[in-house]
DRENRO-467634 format. One record per residue (C-alpha): residue number from 1; residue in three letters; x, y, z. Coordinates in nm, 4 decimals, decimal comma. Each point is the difference from the previous one (the first is absolute). Layout:
BEGIN
   seq   type          X          Y          Z
   NUM    ala          X          Y          Z
...
***
This chain:
BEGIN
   seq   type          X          Y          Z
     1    unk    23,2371    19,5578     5,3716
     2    unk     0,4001    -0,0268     0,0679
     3    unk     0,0629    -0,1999    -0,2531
     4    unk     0,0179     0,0402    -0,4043
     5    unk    -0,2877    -0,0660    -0,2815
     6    unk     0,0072     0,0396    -0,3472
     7    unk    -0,2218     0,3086    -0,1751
     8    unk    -0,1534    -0,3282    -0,2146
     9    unk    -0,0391    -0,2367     0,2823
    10    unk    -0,1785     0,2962     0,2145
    11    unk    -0,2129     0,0841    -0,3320
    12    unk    -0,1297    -0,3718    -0,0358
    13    unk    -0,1061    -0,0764     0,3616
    14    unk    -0,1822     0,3524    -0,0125
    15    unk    -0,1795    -0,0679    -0,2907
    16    unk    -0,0824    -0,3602     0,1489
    17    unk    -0,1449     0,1363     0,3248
    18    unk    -0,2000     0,2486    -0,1810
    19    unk    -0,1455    -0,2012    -0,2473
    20    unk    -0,0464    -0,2655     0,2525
    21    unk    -0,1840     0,2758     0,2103
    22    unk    -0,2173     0,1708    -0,3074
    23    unk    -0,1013    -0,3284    -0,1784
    24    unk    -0,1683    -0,2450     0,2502
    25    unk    -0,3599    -0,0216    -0,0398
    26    unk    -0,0298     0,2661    -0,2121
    27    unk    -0,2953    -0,1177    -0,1881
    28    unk    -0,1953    -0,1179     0,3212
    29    unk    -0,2115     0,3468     0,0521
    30    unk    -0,2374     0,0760    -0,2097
    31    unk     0,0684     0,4174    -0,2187
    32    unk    -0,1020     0,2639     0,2014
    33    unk    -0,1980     0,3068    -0,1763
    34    unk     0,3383     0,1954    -0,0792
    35    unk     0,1310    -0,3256    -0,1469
    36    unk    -0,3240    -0,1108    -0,1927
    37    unk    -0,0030     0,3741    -0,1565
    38    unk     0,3520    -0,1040    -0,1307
    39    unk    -0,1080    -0,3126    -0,1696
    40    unk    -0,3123     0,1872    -0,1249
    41    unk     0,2197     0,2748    -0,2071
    42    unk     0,2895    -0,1992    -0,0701
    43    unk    -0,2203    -0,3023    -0,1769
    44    unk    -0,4034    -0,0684     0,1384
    45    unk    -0,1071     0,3188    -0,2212
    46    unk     0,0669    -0,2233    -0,3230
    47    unk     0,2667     0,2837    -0,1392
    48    unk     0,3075     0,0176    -0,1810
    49    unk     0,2615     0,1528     0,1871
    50    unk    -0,0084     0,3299    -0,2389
    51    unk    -0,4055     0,0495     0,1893
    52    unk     0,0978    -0,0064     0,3552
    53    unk     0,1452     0,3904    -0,0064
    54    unk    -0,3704     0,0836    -0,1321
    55    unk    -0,1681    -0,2567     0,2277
    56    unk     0,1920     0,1703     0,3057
    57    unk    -0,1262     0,3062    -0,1009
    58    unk    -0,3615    -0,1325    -0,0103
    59    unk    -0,0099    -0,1691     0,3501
    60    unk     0,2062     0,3467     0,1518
    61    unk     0,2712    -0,2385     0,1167
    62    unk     0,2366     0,2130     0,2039
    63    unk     0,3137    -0,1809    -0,0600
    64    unk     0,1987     0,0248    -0,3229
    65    unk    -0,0113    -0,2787    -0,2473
    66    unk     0,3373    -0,0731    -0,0078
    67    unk    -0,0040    -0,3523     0,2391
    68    unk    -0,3716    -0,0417    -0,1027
    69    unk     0,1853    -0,1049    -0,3901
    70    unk     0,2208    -0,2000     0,1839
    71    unk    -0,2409    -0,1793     0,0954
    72    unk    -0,1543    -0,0538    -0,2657
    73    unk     0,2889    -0,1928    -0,1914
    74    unk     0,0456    -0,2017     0,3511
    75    unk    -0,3290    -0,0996     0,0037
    76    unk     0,0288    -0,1370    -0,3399
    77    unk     0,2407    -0,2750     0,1970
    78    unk    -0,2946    -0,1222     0,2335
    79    unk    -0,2507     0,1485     0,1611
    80    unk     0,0319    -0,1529     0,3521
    81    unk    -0,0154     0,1992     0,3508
    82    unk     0,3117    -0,1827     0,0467
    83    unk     0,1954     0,1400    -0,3615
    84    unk    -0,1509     0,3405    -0,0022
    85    unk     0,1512     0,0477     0,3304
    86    unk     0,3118    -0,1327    -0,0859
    87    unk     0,0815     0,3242    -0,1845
    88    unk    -0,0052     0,1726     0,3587
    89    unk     0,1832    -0,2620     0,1727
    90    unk     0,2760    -0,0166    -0,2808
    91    unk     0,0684     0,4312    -0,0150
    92    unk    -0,0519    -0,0703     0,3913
    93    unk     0,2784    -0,2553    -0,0102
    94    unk     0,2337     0,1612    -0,2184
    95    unk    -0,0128     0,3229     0,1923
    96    unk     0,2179    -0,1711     0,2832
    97    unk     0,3002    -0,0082    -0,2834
    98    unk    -0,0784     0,3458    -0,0638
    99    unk     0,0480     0,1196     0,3369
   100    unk     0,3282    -0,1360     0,0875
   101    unk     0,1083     0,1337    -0,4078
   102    unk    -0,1394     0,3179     0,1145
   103    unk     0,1790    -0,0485     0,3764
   104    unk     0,3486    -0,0767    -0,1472
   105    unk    -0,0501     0,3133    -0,2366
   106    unk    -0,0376     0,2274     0,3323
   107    unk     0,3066    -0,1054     0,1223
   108    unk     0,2555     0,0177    -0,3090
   109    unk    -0,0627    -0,3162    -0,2263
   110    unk     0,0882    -0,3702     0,0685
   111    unk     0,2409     0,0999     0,2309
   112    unk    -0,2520     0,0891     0,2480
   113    unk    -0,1556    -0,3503     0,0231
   114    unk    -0,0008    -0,0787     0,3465
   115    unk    -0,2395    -0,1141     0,3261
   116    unk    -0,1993     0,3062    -0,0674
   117    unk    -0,0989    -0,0606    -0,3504
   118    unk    -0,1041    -0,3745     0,0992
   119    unk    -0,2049     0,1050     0,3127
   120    unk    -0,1979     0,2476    -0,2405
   121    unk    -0,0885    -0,2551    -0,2184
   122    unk    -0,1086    -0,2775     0,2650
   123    unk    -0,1922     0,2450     0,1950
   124    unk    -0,1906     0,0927    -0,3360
   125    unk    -0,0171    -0,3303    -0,1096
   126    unk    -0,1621    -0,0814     0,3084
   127    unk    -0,2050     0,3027     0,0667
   128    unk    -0,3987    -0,0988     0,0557
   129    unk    -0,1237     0,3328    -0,1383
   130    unk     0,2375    -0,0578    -0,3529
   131    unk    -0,0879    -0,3330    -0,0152
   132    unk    -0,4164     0,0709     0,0534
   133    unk    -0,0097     0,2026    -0,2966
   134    unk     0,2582    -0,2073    -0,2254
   135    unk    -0,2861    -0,2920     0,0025
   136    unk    -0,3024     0,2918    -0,0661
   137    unk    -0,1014     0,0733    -0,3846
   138    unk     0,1133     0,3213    -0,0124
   139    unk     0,2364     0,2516    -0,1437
   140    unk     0,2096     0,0620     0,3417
   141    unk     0,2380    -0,2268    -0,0034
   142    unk     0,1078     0,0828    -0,3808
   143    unk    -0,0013     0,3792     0,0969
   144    unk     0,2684    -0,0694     0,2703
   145    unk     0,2121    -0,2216    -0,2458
   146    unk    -0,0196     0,2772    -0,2575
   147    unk     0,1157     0,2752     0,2704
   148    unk     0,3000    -0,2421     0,1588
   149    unk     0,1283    -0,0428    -0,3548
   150    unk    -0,0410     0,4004    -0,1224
   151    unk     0,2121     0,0612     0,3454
   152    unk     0,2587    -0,2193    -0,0137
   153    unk     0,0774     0,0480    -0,3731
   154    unk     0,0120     0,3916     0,0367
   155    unk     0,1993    -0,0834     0,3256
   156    unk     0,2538    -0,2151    -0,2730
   157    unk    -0,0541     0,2613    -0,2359
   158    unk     0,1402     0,2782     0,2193
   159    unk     0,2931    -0,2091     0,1868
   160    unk     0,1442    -0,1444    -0,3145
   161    unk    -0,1702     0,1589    -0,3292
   162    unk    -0,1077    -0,1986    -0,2873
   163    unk    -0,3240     0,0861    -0,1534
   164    unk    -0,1390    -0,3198    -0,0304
   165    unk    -0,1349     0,0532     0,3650
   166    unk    -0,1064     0,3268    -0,0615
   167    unk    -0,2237    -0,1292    -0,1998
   168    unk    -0,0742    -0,2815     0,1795
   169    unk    -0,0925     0,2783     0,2550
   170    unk    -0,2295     0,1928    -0,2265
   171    unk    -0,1964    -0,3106    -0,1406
   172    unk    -0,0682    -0,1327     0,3249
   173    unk    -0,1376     0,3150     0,1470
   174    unk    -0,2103     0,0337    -0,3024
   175    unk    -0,1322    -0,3398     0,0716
   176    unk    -0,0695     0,0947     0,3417
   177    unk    -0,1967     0,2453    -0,1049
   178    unk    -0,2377    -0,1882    -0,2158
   179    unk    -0,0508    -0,2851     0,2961
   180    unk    -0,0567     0,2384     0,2782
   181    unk    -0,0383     0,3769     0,0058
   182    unk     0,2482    -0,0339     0,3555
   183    unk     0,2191    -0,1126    -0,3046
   184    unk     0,0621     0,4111    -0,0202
   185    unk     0,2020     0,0032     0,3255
   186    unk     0,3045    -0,2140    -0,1040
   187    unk     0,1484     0,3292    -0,2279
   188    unk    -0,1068     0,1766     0,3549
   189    unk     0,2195    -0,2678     0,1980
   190    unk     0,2886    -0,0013    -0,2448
   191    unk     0,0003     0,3754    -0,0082
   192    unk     0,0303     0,0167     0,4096
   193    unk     0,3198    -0,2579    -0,0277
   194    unk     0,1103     0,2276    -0,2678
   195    unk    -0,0368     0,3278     0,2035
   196    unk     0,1702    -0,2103     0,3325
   197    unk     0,3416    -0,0926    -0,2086
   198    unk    -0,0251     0,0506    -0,3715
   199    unk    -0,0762     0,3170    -0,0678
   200    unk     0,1958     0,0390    -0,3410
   201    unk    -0,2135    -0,3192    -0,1437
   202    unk    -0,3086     0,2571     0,0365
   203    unk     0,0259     0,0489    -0,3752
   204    unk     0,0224    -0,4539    -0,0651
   205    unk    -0,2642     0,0302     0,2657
   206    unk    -0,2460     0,2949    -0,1583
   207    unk     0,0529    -0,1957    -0,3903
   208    unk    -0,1732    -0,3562     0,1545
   209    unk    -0,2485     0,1467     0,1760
   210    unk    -0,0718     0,1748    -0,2902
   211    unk     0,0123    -0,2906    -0,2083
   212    unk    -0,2750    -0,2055     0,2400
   213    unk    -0,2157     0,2709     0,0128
   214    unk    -0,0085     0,0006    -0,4060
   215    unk    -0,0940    -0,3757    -0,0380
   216    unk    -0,2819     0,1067     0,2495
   217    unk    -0,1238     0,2587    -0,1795
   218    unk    -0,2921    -0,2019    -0,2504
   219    unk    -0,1695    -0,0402     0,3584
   220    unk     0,0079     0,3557     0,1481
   221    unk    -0,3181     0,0605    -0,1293
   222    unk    -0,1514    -0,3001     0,0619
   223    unk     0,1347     0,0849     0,3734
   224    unk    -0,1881     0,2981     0,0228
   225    unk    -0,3077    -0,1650    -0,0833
   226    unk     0,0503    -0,2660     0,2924
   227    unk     0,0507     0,3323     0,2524
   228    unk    -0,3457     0,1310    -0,1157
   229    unk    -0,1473    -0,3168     0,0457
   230    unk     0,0507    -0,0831     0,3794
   231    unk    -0,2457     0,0396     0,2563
   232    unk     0,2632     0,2401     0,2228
   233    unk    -0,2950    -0,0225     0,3287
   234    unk     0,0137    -0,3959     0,0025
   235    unk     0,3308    -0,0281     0,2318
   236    unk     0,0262     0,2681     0,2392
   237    unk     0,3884     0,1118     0,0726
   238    unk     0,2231    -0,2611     0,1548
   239    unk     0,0504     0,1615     0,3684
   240    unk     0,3405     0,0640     0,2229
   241    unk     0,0357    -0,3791     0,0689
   242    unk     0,0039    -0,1296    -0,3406
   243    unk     0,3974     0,0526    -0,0355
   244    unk     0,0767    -0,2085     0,3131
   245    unk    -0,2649    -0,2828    -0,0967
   246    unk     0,1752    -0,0238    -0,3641
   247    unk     0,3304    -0,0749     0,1865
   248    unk    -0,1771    -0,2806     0,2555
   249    unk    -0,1436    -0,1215    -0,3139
   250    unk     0,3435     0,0196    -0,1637
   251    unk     0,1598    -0,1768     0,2804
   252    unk    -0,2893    -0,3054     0,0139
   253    unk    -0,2795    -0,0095    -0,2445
   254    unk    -0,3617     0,1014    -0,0936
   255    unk    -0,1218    -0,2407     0,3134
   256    unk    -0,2672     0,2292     0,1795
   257    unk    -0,2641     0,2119    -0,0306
   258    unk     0,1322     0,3522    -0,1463
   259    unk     0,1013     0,2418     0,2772
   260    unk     0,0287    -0,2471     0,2423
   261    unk     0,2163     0,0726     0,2911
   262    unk     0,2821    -0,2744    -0,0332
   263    unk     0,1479     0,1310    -0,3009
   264    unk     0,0990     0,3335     0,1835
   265    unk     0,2095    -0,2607     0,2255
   266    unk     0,1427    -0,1932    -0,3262
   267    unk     0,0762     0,3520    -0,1385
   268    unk     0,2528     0,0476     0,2925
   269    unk     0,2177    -0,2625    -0,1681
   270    unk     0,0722     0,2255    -0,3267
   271    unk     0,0205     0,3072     0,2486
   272    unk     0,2979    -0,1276     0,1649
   273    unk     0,1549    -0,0626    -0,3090
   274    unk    -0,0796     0,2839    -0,1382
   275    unk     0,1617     0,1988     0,3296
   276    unk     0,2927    -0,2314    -0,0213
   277    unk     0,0409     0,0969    -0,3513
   278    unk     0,0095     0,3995     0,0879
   279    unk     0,2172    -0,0613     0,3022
   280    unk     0,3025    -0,2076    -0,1667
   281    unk    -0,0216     0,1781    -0,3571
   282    unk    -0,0923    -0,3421    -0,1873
   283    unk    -0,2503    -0,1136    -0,2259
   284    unk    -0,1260     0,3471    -0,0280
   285    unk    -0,0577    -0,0446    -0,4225
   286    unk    -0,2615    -0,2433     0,1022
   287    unk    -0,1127     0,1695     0,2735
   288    unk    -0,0681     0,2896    -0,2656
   289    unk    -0,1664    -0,2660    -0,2780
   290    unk    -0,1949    -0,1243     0,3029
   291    unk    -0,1695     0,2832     0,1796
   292    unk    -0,0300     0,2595    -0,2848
   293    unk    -0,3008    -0,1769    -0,2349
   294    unk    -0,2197    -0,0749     0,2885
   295    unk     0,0196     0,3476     0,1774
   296    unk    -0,0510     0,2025    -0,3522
   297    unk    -0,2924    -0,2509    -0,0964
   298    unk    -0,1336     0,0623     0,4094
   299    unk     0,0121     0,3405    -0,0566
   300    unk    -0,1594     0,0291    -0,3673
   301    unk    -0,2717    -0,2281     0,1336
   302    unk    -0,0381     0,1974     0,3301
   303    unk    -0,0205     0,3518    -0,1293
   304    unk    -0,1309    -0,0271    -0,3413
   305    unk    -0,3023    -0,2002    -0,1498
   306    unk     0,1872    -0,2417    -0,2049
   307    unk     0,0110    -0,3460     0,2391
   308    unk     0,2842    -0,1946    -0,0693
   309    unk     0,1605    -0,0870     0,3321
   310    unk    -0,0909    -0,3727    -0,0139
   311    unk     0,2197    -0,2609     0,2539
   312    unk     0,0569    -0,2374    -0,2912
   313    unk     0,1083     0,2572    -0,2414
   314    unk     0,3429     0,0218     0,1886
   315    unk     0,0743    -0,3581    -0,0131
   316    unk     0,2673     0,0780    -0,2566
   317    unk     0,1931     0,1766     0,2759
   318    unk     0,0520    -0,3359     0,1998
   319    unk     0,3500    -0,0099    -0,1531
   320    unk     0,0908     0,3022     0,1395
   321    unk    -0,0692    -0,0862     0,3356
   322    unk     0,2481    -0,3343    -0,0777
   323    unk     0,2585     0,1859    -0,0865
   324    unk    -0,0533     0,2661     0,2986
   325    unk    -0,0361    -0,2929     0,2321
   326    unk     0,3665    -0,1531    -0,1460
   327    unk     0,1839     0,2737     0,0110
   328    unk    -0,0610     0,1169     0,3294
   329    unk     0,0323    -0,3657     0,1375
   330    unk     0,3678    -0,0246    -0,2074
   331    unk     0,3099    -0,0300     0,0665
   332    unk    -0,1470    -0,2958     0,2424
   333    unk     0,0159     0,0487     0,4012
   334    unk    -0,0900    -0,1882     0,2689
   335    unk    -0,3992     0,0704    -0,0573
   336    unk    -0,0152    -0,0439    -0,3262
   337    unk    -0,0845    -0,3243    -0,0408
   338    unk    -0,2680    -0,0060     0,2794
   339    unk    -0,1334     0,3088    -0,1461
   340    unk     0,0072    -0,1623    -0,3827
   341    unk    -0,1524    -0,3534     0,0862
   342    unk    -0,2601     0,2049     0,2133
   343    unk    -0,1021     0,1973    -0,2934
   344    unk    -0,0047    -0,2899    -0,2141
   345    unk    -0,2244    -0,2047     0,3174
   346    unk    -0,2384     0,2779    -0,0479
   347    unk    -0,0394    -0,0229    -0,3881
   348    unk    -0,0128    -0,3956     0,0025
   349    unk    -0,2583     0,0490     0,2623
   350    unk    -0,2315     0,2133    -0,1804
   351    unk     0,0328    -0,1898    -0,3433
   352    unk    -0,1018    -0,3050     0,1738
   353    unk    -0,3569     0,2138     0,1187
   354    unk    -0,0453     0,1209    -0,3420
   355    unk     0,0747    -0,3258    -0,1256
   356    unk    -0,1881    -0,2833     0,2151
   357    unk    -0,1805     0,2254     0,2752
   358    unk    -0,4209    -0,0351    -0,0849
   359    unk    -0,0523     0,3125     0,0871
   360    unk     0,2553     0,1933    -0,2863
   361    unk    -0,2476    -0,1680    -0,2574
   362    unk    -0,1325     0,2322    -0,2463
   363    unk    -0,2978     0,0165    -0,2155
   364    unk    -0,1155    -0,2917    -0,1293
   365    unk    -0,1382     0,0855    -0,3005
   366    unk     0,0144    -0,3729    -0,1544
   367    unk    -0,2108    -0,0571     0,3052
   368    unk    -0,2303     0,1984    -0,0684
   369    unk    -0,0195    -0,0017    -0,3963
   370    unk    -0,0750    -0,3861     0,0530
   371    unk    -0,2837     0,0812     0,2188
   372    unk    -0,1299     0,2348    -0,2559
   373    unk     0,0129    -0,2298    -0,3140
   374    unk    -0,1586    -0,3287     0,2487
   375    unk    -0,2649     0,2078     0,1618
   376    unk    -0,1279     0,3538    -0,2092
   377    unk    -0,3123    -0,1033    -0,1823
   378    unk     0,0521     0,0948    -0,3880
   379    unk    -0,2449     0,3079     0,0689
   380    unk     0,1718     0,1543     0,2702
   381    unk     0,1534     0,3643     0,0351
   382    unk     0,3062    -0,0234     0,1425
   383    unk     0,1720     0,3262     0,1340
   384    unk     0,3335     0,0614     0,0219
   385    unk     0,1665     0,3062     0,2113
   386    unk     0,2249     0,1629    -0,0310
   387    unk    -0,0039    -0,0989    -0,3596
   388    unk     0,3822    -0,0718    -0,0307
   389    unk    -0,0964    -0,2977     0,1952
   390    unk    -0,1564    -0,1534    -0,3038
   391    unk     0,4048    -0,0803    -0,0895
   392    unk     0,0452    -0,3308     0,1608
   393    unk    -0,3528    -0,0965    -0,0306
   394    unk     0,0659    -0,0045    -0,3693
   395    unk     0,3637    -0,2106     0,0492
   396    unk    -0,2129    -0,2564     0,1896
   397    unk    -0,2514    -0,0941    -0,2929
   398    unk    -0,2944     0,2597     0,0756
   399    unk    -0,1505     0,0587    -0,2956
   400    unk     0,0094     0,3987    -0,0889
   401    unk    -0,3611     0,0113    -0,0703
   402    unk    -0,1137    -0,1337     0,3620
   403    unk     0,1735     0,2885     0,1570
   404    unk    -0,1169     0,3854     0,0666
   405    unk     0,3381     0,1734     0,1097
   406    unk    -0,1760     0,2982     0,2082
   407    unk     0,1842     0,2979     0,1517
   408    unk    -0,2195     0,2663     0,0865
   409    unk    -0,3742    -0,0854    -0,0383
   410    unk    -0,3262     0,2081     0,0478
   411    unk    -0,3542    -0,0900     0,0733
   412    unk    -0,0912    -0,0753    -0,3922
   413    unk     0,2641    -0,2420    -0,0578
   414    unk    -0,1004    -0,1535     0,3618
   415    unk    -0,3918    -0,0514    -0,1126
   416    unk     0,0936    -0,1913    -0,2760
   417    unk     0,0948    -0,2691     0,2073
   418    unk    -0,3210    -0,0176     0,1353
   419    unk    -0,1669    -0,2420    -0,2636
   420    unk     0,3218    -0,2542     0,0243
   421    unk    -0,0546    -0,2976     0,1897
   422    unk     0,3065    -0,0342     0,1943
   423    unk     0,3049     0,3024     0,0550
   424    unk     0,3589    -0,0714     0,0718
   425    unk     0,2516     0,2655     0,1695
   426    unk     0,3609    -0,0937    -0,0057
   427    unk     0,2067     0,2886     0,1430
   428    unk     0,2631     0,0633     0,1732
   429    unk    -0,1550     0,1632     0,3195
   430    unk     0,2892     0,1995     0,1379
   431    unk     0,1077     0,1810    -0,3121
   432    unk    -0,0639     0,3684     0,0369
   433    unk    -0,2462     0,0280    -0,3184
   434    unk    -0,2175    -0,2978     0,1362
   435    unk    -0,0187     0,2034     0,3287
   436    unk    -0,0575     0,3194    -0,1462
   437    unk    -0,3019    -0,0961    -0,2057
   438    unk    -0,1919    -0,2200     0,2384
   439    unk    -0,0910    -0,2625    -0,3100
   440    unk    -0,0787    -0,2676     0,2517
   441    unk    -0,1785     0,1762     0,2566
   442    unk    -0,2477     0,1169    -0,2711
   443    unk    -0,0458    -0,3482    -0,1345
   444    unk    -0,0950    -0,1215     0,3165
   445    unk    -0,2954     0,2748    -0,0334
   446    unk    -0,1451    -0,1185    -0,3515
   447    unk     0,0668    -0,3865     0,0260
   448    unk    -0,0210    -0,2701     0,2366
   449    unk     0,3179    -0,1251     0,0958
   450    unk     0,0687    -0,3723    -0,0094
   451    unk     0,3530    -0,0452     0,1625
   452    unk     0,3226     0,1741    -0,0534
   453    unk     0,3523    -0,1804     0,0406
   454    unk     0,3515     0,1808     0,0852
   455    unk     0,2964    -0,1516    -0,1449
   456    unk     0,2416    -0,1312     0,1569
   457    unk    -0,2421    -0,1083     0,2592
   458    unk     0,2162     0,0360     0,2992
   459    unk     0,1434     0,3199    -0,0852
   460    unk     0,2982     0,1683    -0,1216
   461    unk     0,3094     0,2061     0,0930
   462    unk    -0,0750     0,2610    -0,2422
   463    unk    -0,3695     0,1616    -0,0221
   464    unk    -0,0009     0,0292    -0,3908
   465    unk     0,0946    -0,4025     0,0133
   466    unk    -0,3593    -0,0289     0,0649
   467    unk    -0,2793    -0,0570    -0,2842
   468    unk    -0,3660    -0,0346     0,0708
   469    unk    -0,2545    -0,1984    -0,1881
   470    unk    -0,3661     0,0922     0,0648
   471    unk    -0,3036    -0,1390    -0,1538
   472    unk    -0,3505     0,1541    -0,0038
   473    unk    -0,3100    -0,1785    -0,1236
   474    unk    -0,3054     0,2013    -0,0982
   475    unk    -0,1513     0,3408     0,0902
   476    unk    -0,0544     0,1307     0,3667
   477    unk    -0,3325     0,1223     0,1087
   478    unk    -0,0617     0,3644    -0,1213
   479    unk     0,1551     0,2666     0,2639
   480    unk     0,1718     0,3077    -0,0105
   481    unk     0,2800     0,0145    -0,2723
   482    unk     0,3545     0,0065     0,1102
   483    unk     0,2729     0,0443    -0,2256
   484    unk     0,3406     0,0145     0,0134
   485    unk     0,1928     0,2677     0,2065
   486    unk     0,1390     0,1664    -0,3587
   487    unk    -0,1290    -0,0343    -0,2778
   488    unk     0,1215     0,2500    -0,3057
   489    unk    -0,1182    -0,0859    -0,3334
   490    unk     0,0779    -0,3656    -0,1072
   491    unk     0,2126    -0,0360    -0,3306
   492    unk    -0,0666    -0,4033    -0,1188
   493    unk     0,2840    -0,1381    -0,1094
   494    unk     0,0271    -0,1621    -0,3298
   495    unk     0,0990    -0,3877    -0,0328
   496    unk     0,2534    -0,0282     0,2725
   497    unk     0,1788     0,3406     0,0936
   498    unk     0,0814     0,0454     0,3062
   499    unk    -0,0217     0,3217     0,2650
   500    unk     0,1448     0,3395    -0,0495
   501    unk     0,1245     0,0108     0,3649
   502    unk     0,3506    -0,0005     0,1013
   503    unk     0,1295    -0,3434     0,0183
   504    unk     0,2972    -0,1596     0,1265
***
């Protein structure tokens, strides 16, 4: 801390600890649902790259397609758990870089290289919650990269000219907005640094934003199809406490069941910071990039039907709370480095639960699509819900044809089971659809049940971690029908879509 390091030599043994952090044993789970329905658009639906805008439309994917083509060409590379996640864990990786770029841009260029900077980076490099989502299949990490590099080249832009990065800014906030409609608030975060310090770059400002918005524009449409789509009654609105559980989960990880009470501890951690910040007049541009997403997406999702307060949405904003965290713990003092290492204790600890603890395992879909393919008999039905969840199964080797991806069913669809000789239910049994319907309960009322397995056995962490397997073998005596709790008007779906529900 008192002594001197290079801006390279701090770069490289960043990037080391990250990638040290983000790579291990990143093939060793098997795809969740989220991930599987990655693989299936970018390359199991048997398309050319130019099909999967159409195909997204077809399945009412909610996302745009923008990281979904990305994919795609990865994928042509290898198709292992262990390579398609790479593509998170390298964006995840290289946003460490971007953060102390986008750090040394706050405070005046190069010049401003200094303890600050270097704490940022370590405690993103090291932070559990980054580092979670860097080894998932998903767009997040990418979205934050994209948003880091639109900030700090607008930041270079507006400090020393130069319209390379201007439009270095523009095309990057484009691209954010074709991985990740969140993608829209980096103009929103530039703007607010703009209106802090810069007001005469409104204009350089105004003319990317612009810009972005334009090499959007094929999708609008295609956007306003995906609003119509979503089942806006599925989630219900996301309550006072989710603000302070995003910042416990911000300061560990996604460890415990959702709402539980220890993350309104952890979320005393960014508090403090976040105080310290207000009281000595530092770090308050990150402060800003920090707090404003979540509360406008709390509040959208609170008062209004669209849903899109998710915790792992927000991931991108991890940097943010590195840089907040460095520049209220710089110039160095005598806590700092108790306060730093403890920070750092607490993200090593909670990597190493994600990492080796049984109990963070996930669903274990090659599990269970091995159990499928050794034990269904040729003839049997076997349901799938929700029907998203037919993803992985498909990854795994399950032949399309065995499978009956099932959302919302009624009594008709249920009395053609009848005449099968043996039913299978995989679902996941905590997901609010599967609850909603009852599909299980009213199986149990037509068929005889001949054992049902929960995996992972012992448990997990997280309730949606959880995936049941349930086989019934012939009819039950005749009784009184039961069906499920709702049951509108089933729509079959052709081949393999998937659900028109909203979807992470």
């Amino acid at each position: 801390m008192g002594g001197r390091l290079s801006l390279s030599w701090a770069l490289v043994a960043l990037v080391a600890l990250a990638g040290s952090l983000r790579l291990v044993e990143l093939g060793a789970a098997s795809l969740t649902v989220d991930e599987g329905i990655g693989a299936f658009v970018a390359f199991l639906a048997g398309r050319e790259a130019s099909g999967i805008p159409t195909l997204m439309r077809q399945i009412h994917e909610v996302h745009p397609p923008g990281w979904f083509l990305g994919l795609h060409f990865w994928a042509r590379l290898g198709h292992s758990e262990a390579w398609l996640r790479a593509s998170s864990a390298m964006a995840g990786i290289l946003a460490v870089p971007a953060t102390v770029w986008l750090g040394l841009e706050l405070r005046g260029g190069r010049r401003g290289f200094g303890p600050g900077v270097v704490m940022a980076g370590l405690l993103l490099a090291t932070s559990a919650w980054h580092v979670q989502y860097s080894r998932e299949l998903r767009m997040y990490p990418i979205l934050g990269l994209l948003v880091l590099v639109h900030l700090a080249a607008f930041l270079r832009h507006a400090r020393c000219g130069g319209w390379g990065w201007w439009v270095l800014s523009a095309l990057s906030a484009g691209a954010a907005f074709w991985v990740h409609y969140f993608g829209f608030f980096a103009p929103v975060l530039s703007g607010a640094w703009v209106l802090r310090h810069r007001l005469e770059r409104a204009a350089a400002w105004l003319g990317a934003t612009v810009l972005a918005g334009g090499l959007f524009a094929p999708w609008v449409t295609s956007l306003i199809g995906q609003l119509g789509a979503q089942d806006l009654e599925l989630r219900g609105g996301p309550g006072w406490s989710a603000l302070p559980e995003l910042a416990g989960r911000m300061a560990s990880a996604d460890l415990l069941e959702a709402g539980a009470g220890v993350y309104l501890w952890l979320a005393l951690l960014p508090a403090a910071f976040m105080l310290a910040a207000l009281r000595s007049r530092r770090g308050l541009d990150a402060l800003v990039w920090l707090v404003l997403p979540p509360l406008l997406a709390w509040a959208v999702s609170e008062f209004t039907p669209l849903r899109v307060f998710e915790f792992k949405y927000f991931v991108w904003c991890a940097p943010f709370l590195a840089l907040l965290e460095g520049e209220v713990l710089d110039p160095p003092g005598r806590w700092t480095r108790p306060i730093l290492w403890g920070l750092v204790g607490v993200h090593l600890g909670a990597w190493g639960l994600l990492t080796f603890h049984p109990a963070a395992a996930n669903q274990d879909w090659r599990a269970v699509a091995a159990e499928i393919r050794r034990e269904a008999p040729a003839n049997a039905a076997i349901l799938v819900q929700p029907s998203m969840m037919a993803a992985p199964l498909l990854y795994y080797g399950v032949p399309p044809n065995w499978l009956t991806p099932i959302d919302i069913p009624d009594a008709e669809r249920l009395r053609v089971l009848l005449g099968r000789e043996e039913v299978w239910l995989v679902t996941t049994p905590y997901h609010p659809l599967v609850l909603r319907t009852g599909l299980e309960e009213a199986l149990d009322q037509v068929l005889r049940r001949q054992r049902g397995r929960q995996r992972p056995d012992g448990g997990a962490w997280l309730p949606s971690a959880c995936t049941r397997v349930v086989r019934y073998r012939g009819e039950r005596p005749p009784k009184a029908e039961v069906w499920p709790r709702q049951a509108p008007s089933w729509r079959p779906h052709g081949g393999m879509d998937f659900a028109s529900h909203h979807r992470q």
